[in-house]
C-alpha positions as CSV (number, residue, x, y, z in Angstrom):
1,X,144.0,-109.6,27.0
2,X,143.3,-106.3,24.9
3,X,146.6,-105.3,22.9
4,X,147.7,-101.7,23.9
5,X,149.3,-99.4,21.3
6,X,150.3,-97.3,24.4
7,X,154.3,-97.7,25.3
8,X,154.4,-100.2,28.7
9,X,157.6,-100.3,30.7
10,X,159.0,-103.1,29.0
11,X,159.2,-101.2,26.0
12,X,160.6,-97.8,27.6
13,X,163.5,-100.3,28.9
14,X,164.3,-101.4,25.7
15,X,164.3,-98.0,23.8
16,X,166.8,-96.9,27.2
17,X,168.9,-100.0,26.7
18,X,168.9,-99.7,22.7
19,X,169.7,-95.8,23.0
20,X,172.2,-96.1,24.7
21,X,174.1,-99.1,22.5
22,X,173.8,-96.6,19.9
23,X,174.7,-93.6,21.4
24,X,177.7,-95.9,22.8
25,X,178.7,-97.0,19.2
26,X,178.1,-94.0,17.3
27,X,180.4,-92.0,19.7
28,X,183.4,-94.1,20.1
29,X,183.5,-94.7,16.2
30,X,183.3,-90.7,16.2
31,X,185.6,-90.3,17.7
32,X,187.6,-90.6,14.4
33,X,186.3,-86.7,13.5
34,X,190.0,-85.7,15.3
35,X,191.3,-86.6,11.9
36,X,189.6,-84.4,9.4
37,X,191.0,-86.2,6.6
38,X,188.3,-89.3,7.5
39,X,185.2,-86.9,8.3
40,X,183.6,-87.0,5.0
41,X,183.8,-91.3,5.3
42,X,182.3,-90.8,8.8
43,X,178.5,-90.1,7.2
44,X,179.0,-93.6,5.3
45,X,180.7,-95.6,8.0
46,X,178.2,-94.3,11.3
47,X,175.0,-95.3,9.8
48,X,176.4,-98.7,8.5
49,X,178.5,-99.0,12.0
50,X,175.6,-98.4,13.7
51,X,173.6,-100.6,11.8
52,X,173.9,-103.7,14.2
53,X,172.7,-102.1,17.6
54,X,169.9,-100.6,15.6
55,X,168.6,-103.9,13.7
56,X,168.7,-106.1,16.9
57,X,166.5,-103.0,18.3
58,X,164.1,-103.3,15.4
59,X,163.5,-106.5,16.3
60,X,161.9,-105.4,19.5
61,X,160.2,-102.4,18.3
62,X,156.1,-102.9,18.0
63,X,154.7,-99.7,18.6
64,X,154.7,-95.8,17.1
65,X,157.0,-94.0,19.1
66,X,160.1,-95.8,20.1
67,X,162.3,-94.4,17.1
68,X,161.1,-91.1,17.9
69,X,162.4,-90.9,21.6
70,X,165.2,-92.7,20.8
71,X,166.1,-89.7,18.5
72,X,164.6,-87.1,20.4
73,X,167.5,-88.4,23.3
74,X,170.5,-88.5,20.6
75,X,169.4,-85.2,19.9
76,X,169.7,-83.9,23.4
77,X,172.7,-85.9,24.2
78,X,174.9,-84.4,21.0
79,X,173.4,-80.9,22.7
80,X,175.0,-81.5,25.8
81,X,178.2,-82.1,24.7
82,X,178.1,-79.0,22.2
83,X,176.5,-79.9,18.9
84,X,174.0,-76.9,19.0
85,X,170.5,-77.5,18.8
86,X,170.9,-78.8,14.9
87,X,170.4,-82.1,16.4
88,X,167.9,-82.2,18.7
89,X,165.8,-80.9,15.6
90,X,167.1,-83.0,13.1
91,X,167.4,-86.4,14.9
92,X,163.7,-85.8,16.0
93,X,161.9,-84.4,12.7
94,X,163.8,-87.8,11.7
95,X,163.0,-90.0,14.2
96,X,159.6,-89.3,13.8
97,X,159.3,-90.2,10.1
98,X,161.0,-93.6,10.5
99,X,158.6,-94.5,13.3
100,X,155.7,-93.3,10.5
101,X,157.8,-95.7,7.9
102,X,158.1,-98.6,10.1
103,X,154.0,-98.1,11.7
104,X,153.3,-98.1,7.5
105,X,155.0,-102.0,7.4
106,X,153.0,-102.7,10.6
107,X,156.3,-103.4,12.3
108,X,156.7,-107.0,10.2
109,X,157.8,-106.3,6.6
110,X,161.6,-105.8,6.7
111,X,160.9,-103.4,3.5
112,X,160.0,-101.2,6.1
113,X,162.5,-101.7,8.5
114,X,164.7,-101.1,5.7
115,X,163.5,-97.7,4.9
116,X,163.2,-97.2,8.0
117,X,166.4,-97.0,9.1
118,X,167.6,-95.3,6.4
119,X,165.2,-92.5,7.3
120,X,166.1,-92.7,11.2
121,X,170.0,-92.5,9.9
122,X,169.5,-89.2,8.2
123,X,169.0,-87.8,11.3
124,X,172.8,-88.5,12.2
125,X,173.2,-85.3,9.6
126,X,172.3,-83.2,13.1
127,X,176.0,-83.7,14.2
128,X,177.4,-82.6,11.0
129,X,174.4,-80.0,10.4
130,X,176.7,-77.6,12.9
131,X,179.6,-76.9,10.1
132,X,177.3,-75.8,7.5
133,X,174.5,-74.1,9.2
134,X,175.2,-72.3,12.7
135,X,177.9,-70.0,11.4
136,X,181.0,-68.6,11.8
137,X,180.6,-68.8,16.0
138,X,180.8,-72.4,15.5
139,X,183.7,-72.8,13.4
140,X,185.5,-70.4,16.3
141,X,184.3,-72.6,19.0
142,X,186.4,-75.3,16.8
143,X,189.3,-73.3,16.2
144,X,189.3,-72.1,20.0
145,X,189.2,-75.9,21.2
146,X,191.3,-78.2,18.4
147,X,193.6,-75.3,16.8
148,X,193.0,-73.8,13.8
149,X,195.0,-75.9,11.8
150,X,192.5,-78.7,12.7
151,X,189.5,-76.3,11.9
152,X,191.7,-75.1,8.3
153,X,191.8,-78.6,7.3
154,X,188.0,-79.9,8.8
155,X,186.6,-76.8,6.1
156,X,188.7,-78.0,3.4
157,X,187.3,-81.4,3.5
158,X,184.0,-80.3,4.4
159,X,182.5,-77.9,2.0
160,X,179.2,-76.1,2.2
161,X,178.4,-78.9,-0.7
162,X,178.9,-81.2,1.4
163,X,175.8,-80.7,3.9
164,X,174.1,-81.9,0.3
165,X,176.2,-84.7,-0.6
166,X,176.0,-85.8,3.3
167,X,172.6,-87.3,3.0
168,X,173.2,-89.4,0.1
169,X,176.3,-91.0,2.0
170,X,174.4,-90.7,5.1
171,X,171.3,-93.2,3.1
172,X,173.8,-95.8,1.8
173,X,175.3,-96.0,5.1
174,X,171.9,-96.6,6.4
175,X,170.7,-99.2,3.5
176,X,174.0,-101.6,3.8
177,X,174.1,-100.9,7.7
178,X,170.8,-102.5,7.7
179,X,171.3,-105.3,5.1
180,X,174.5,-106.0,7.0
181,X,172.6,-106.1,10.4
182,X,170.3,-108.1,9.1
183,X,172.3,-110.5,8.1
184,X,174.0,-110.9,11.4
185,X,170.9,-110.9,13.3
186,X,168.7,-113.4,10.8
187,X,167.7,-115.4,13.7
188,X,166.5,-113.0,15.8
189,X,164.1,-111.5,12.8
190,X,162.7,-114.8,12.2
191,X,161.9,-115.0,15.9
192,X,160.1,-111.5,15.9
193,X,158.0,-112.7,13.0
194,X,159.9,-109.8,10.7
195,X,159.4,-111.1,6.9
C-alpha cells in the first residue's frame, strides 16, 4: 500500500488528543501568573513542564503539519479566553517552523525533534507577547480584572526588556523540557524508530 503524506484520521486524533494534554498542562501550571513575583520563571518552567505531553506526541508525529495545527488551536484557545490575537500569530508562525525543523530530520533524528521543540516552544511567547506589544488597553483590561496592585507589580517584574530576554528562557525551557521528556519516554522513541 502507497504511503500518503496527506493527514488520515488517525493522525487528526492524535494531534486532538495531544493538544489538548498540552493545552491541559500549560494552563493549570499557569495558572501560577496570579503571583507576579513567579512570571518571569513561568517562560523557563512551561516549555520544560510541557516537555513530557509534547515528546510522547513527537513520537507519533510522521507527517508536515501536525505541529502547525496543534499551534494554530493554542493560538485560538489563549484568544478565547482574552490573550489578544498575539497568539494565534505567534503560536502558528511557530508552529509552522518546527513542523519545517522536524520534516528536515525526516521525523527520525531526535536532533530534530530537539530543535524542534524548541522552536514550537517559542511560540508560548504569544501569551506573554500581550504585556509588551498590545498596549496600554491591555494593561487596563489587567488592572480592571486583578487590581492594580497586581498589574503595579506584574510591570515591575516584567519589563519591556523582558519580551527579549523571554525567548532565551523560553529556548532553555524548550531544550531541557525535551531532554527531560526524552528521558522519561526512552522506550517509546525506540519503538517509533526516533534515533
Amino acid at each position: 500500500m502507497e504511503k500518503t503524506n496527506k493527514l488520515t484520521g488517525k493522525d487528526l486524533i492524535n494531534v486532538g488528543i495531544y493538544t489538548s494534554m498540552y493545552i491541559a498542562v500549560f494552563f493549570v501550571f499557569g495558572l501560577l501568573t496570579t503571583l507576579p513575583v513567579v512570571y518571569p520563571f513561568l517562560m523557563f518552567f512551561l516549555p520544560f513542564i510541557c516537555g513530557i505531553p509534547m515528546m510522547l506526541y513527537y513520537t507519533k508525529i510522521k507527517k508536515f503539519g501536525m505541529l502547525t495545527i496543534t499551534g494554530i488551536i493554542n493560538g485560538i484557545f489563549f484568544f478565547l479566553i482574552g490573550y489578544t490575537w498575539i497568539p494565534i500569530a505567534f503560536w502558528t508562525v511557530f508552529g509552522l517552523l518546527s513542523d519545517l525543523v522536524l520534516k528536515a530530520g525526516d521525523y527520525k533524528s531526535f536532533k530534530y525533534t530537539l530543535l524542534s521543540y524548541i522552536v514550537y516552544s517559542l511560540g508560548e511567547m504569544g501569551c506573554h507577547g500581550p504585556l509588551f506589544l498590545a498596549g496600554q488597553s491591555y494593561w487596563n483590561n489587567i488592572s480592571a480584572s486583578m487590581g492594580q496592585q497586581y498589574a503595579d507589580a506584574l510591570r515591575m517584574m516584567m519589563p519591556q526588556w523582558m519580551f527579549y530576554l523571554g525567548f532565551v528562557l523560553l529556548a532553555a525551557g524548550g531544550l531541557c523540557g525535551a531532554l527531560f521528556g526524552h528521558k522519561m519516554l526512552k522506550k517509546h522513541f525506540q519503538r517509533a524508530g526516533i534515533a
